[in-house]
N, C-alpha and C positions, 0 to 999 in steps of 0.2 A: 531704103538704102541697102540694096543687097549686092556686095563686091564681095560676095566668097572667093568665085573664080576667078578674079583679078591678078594680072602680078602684081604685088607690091611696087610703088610707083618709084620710092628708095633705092632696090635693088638696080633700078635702070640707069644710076645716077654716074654722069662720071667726074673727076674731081675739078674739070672747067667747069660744067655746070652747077658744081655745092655753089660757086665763085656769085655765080650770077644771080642764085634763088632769091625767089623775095614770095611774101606772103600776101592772099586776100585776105580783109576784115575780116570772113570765114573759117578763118586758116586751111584753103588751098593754097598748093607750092604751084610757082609758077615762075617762068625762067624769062618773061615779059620784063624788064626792071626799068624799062623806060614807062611801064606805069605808074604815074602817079598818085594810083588809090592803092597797089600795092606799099608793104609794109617791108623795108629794107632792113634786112638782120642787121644785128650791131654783132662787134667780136666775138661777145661772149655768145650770141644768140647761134652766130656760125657755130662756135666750139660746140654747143650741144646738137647745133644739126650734124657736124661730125661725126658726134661720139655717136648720134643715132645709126648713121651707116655703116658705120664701122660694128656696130650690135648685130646688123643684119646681115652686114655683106661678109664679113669676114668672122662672125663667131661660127666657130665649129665644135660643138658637147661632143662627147667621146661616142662610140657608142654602147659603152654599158652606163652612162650618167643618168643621173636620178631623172626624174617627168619634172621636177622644177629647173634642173640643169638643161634640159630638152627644149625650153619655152624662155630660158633666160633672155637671150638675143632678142625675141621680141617683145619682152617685158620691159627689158633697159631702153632699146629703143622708143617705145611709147612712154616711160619716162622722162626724157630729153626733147622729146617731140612735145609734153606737154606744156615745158616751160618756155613755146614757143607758142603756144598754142594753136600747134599745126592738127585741130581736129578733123581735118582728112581723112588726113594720114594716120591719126590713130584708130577712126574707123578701118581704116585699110587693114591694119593690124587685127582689130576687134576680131575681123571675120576671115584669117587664113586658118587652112585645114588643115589640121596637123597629121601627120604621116601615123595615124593609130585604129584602131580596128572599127571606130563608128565611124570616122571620116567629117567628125564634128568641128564646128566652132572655136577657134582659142579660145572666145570669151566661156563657153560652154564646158571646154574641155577642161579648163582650171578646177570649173567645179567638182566635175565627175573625178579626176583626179584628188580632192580634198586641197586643193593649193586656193582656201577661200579668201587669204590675205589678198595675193598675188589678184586673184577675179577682184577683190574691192576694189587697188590701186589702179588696178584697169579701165573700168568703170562709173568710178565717181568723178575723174574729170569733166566726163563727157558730159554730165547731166545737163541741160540747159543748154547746148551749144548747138544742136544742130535741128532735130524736128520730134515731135513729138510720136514718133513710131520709136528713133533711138532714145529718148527720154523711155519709154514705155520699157524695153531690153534691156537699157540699163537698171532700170530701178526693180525690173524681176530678176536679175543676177544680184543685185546687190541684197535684197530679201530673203534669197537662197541662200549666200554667205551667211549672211549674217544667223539666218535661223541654223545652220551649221555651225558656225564659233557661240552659240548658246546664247547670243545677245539678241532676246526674242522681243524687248521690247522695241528694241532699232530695226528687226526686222518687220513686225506688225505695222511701224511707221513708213516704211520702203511699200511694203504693199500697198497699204490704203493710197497713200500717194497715187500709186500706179492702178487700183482699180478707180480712183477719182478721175484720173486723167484718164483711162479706156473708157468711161464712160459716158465722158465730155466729148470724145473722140469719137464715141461708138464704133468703139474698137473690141469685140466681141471676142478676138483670140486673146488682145492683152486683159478682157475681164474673167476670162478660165484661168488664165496664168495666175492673177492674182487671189482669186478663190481658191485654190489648191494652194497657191502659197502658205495663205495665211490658214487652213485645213491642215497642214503639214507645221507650221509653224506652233499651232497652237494645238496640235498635237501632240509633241515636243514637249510644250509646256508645261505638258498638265491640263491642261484645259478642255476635256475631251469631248465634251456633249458641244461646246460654240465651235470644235475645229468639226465636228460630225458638218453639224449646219454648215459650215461655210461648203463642204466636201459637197455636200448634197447640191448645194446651189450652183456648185459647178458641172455637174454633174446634169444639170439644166442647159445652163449656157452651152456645153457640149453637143448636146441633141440641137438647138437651134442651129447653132453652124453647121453640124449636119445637115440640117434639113435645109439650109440657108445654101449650101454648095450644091445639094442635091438639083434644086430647083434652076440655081445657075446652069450648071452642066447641062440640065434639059434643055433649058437654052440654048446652049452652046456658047456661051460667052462669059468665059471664066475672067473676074478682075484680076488683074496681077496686085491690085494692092490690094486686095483680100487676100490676098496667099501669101506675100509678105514676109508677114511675122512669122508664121508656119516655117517656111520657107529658111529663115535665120536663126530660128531657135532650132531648130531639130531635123533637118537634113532636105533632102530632094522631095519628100511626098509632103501634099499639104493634108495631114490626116488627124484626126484626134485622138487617133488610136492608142499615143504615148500616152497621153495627159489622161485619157478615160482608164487604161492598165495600173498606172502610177496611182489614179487617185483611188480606184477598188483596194488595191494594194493599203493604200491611207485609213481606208476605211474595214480593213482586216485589222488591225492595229487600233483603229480608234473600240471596235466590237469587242475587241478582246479588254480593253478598260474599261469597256461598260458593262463588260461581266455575260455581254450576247455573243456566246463561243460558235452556236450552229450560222449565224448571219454572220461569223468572223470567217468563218469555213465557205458559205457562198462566196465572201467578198473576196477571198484570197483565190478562189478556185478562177472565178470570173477574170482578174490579177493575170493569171497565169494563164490561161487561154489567150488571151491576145498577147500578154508578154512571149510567148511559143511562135504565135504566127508572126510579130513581126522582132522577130528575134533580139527582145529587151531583156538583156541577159541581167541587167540590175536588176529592174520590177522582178523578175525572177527568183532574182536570188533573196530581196526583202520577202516577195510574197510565201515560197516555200518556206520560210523559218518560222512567218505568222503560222501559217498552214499545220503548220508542226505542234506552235503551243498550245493552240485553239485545240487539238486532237487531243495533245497533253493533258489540259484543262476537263475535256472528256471522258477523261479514263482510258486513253489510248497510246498510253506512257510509251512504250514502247516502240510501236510506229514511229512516233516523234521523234525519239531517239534517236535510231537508224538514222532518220532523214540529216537529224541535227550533227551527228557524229558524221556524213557523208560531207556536208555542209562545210563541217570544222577541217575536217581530210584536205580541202582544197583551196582553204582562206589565204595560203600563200600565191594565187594561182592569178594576179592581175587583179586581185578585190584592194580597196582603198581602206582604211583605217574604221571608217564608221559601219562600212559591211562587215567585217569581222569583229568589230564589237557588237553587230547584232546579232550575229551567230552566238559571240559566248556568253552574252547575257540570257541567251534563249535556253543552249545549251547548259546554265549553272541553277535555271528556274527548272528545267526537269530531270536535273541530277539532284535536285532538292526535294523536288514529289516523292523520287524514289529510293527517298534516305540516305544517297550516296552522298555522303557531303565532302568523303576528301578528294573526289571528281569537281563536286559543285565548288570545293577552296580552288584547286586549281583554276577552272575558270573564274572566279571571281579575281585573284590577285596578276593573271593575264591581263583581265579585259581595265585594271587598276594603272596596272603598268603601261600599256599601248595608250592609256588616257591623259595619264600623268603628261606624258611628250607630247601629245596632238593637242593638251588641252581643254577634250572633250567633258564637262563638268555635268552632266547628267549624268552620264558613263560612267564616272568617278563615282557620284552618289548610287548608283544601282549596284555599284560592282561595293563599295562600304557597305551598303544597307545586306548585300548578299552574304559576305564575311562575318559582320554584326550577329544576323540571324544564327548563322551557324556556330559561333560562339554560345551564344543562348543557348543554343538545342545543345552544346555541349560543357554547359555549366561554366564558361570559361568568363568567369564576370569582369576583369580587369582586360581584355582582349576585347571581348563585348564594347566594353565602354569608350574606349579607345576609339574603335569604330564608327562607333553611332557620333564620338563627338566631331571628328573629324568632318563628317558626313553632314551636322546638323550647322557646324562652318559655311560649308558651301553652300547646302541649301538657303541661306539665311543673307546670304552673300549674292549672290547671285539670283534673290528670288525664287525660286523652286517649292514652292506651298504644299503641294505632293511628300516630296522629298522631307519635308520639314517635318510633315504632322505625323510619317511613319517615322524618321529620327526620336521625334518625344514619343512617340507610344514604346518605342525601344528602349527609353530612358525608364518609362513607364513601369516597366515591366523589373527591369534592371535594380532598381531603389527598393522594389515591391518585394523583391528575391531579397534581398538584401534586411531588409524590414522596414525601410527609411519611408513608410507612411506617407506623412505630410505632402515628400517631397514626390514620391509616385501621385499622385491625385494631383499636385499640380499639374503636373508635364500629362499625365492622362488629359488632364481637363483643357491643357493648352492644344493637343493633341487634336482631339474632338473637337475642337472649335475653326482651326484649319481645316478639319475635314469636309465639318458642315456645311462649309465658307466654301470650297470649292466644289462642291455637294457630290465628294466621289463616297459609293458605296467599299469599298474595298479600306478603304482607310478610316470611314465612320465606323465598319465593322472591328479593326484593328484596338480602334480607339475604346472604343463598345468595353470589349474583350480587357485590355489591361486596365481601366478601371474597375472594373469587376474581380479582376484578381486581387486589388489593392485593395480594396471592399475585404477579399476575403483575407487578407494576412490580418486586417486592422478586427477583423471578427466580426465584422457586421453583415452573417451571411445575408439578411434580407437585400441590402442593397447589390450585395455582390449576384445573387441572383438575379433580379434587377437588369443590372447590365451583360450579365453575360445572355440573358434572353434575347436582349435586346441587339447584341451582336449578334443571336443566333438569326435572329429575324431578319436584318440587315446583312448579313452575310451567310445563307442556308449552308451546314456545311457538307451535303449533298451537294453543291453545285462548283464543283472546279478543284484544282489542285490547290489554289491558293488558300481555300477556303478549309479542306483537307488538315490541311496544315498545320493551319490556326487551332484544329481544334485539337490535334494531336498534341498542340503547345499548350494547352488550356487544360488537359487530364495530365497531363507529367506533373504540369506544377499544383493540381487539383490531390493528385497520389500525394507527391510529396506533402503535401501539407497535411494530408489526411496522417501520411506516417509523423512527422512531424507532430501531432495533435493526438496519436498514442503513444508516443514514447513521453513525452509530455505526462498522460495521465498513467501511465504505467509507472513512471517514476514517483510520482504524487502515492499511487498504489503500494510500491515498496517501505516508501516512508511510514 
């Protein structure tokens, strides 16, 4: 079903003809009413065929109006069109090109725009109603949404759907689509080593259709339903070029949470090469930021910097909400390497605020967890606390296991400063068990680390050494800025306790 270039069948209408319309069991409009397997509106059924042309034919957005006031007309429209269930015509909708710089999709451009509500209510009608290519487009835009509004377990289910059904179909473009999806979803999640594997698998299926078009084309006998979905998801070329940039890009980001900074660096460079050639100005803009912390994480603070403050320079400039919050999470992780932290506050309470409104609940927890930290580094224990609980809300709320197990090591740490024992070695110990559970090395080392300290306030340097080896192992602090970090955290309150532990016996000495 590809009517990009169609006119909207709506627009043609004139007000004898609303008169006469009637509907196929399909819901095709059709101006036939002396058939008897068409479906004759009732009142109310006209009133929303109405209100639907009236959305199209005579809305006018201003034009300085927001990208959701820009697309209203054909949003309301396909609302009143559903309660007819005129899926034609909402397909018709689906796939008009809107007047903007990719020359993409409505249903597409919702996304790339951040208006993921708007793509759901789009979308989900349609499931079921027409063929299983639009069943396949639907259920990858709805998986896209959804892994954007943070509800990763709704989107996990949207995919698998949709790779069950491409593979029933052997439909080889909708099962890339849905292995990236869910590489990108469970990404997102936390979940970094099952989203690497699915990336990698896509990354498979990619080279086949290449090689699968390749062989066509020697033939000379290109199928048009092979190119299809190509075709509807991503413009005029049937290429894989987006999806292979996109998912390199995925896989810059999944390397860097696995602590592999130099194959974060291949993957993002790789990213960026085809995003260059076929002028993917988002892959772009994701891949340069990865590109930036992987250098960070290297020791090559600086570099990064530049990139990330050029980055920051232009986030007003047509970027969407979750591009600029992955500039200033990028930009506040290496204003923290380089001990600038009332840089790094600024960006953390930004990228808090732009979250707060969009909703964004990861973004929220990174941008806490960023603020949190620097409290700590600046003894500000009631500010600290604040944070990390806030933080350890949402995680808990929203599933975030990541999120959760550095909230308690931050509690960890917090009770430990404080002297409250008991209460540090639980949240340590709950800490560490999330961590193990999700088996990320960055946050076992975290965990490592603040039971070892609580080890050492309660005096029991053997165990406290113990764990801090144990962090050091699991977390070298030669390798990365994060790691850096950790240990800079680890000697301040190492000093202090040491000073704390002569003035202690120096006092005992005076007496």
């Amino acid at each position: 079903m590809n009517v990009s270039n169609r006119e909207l069948q709506l627009k043609t209408f004139t007000e004898t003809e609303i008169l006469n319309c009637c509907f196929t069991a399909t819901g095709q409009l059709v101006l036939d009413s002396a058939n008897d397997l068409d479906r004759q509106p009732t009142l109310h059924q006209k009133a929303h065929f109405r209100a639907a042309i009236y959305w199209l034919k005579h809305y006018q957005p201003d034009r300085q109006a927001s990208q959701l006031e820009q697309v209203r007309g054909y949003l309301e429209a396909a609302y009143h069109l559903a309660q007819l269930e005129a899926w034609d015509l909402i397909c018709q909708i689906l796939f008009v090109r809107l007047d903007s710089d990719r020359n993409l999709p409505l249903h597409q451009q919702l996304g790339i725009w951040g208006l993921y509500r708007e793509q759901i209510d789009l979308c989900q009608p349609l499931l079921g109603k027409a063929n299983h290519e639009l069943d396949c487009l639907c259920l990858n835009n709805l998986g896209y949404a959804y892994t954007h509004l943070c509800q990763y377990q709704t989107a996990v289910n949207h995919y698998q759907r949709l790779l069950q059904l491409a593979t029933e179909n052997q439909n080889t473009e909708a099962q890339a689509k849905a292995l990236g999806g869910l590489g990108l979803c469970y990404g997102n999640w936390g979940q970094y080593q099952t989203a690497w594997n699915y990336c990698q698998q896509q990354l498979q299926v990619l080279e086949r259709i290449d090689e699968s078009r390749s062989s066509t084309k020697s033939g000379n006998a290109i199928s048009v339903e092979s190119l299809e979905w190509e075709q509807d998801s991503y413009g005029e070329c049937p290429s894989t070029a987006v999806e292979r940039g996109q998912t390199f890009a995925t896989l810059g980001y999944l390397e860097i949470h696995l602590r592999r900074y130099r194959k974060a660096i291949y993957y993002c460079q790789q990213a960026l090469a085809i995003a260059h050639t076929i002028n993917d100005t988002q892959t772009q803009w994701y891949a340069l930021g990865r590109l930036a912390v992987a250098n960070a994480q290297l020791g090559k603070r600086q570099k990064a910097l530049d990139a990330l403050q050029q980055q920051y320079q232009q986030r007003h400039q047509n970027y969407n909400c979750r591009q600029v919050s992955a500039v200033l999470v990028n930009l506040g992780l290496v204003y923290c390497y380089q001990r600038n932290f009332q840089a790094a506050i600024n960006c953390g309470q930004e990228l808090l605020e732009i979250n707060q409104q969009n909703g964004d609940i990861s973004a929220q927890c990174y941008a806490l967890l960023t603020l949190s930290f620097i409290h700590i580094w600046q003894d500000e224990v009631q500010l600290a606390m604040e944070k990390t609980r806030q933080c350890l809300s949402l995680a808990r709320q929203f599933n975030y296991p990541h999120h959760e197990s550095q909230s308690l090591s931050q509690f960890s740490y917090l009770h430990s400063a404080m002297g409250e024992i008991p209460q540090a070695k639980d949240y340590g110990e709950q800490a560490l068990a999330i961590a193990q559970n999700v088996n990320n090395s960055l946050f076992k080392g975290i965990a490592f680390a603040v039971l070892g300290l609580a080890y050492l306030e309660a005096g029991k340097f053997v165990h406290s050494l113990r764990f801090i080896v144990a962090s050091f192992i699991t977390l070298p602090p030669w390798r990365g800025g994060d790691s850096k970090l950790l240990l800079a955290l680890i000697l301040k309150r190492f000093f202090k306790y040491l000073s704390k532990l002569s003035f202690i016996h120096l006092n005992k000495f005076v007496e």
